[in-house]
N, C-alpha and C positions, 0 to 999 in steps of 0.2 A: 334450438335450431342446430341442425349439423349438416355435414354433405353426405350423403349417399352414392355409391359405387355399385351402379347396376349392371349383370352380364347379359348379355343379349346373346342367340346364334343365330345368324342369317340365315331362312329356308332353303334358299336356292343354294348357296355353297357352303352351308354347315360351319360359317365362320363367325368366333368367335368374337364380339364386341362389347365396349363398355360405355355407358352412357351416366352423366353425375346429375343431382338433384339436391338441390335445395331441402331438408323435410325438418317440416315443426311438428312435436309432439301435441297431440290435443287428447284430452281427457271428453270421452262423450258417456254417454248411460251404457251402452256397449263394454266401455272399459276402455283403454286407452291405446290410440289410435295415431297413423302418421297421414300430415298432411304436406302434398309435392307444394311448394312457393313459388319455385323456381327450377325450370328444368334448364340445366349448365351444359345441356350438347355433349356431343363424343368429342369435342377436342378442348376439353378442361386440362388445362398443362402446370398448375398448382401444385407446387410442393404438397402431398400429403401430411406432412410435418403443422403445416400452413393452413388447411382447411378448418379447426376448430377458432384459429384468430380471423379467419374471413367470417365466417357463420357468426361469428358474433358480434362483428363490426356491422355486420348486415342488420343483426338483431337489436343492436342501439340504436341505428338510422329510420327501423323501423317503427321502433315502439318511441322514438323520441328522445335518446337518452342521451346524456355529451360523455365525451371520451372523459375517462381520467386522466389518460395521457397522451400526448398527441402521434 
């Protein structure tokens, strides 16, 4: 899992936006493939720095797994 940084432009004033997402890697017969989990809104305010230790805090709570460290 990781966070994604998506750019959007608004039609009516050609203004430039960003919106974040949740996305897990999935392997299908196509070949492999991203799937949204979670869409994080345009006012995700997370250190960049920070988003690969949330994605995977998420990713233990999901799949079941205990922290190693607290």
């Amino acid at each position: 899992m990781y966070i994604l940084k998506v750019t959007h432009v608004d039609k009516k004033n050609r203004k430039e936006y960003y919106t974040y997402k949740l996305v897990e890697s999935v392997r299908t017969e196509k070949g492999p493939r991203q799937r949204t989990l979670l869409n994080l809104g345009t006012d995700f305010e997370l250190p960049e720095e920070r988003w690969k230790e949330l994605a995977y805090r998420i990713e233990s709570i999901v799949r079941g797994r205990e922290a190693l460290f607290p």
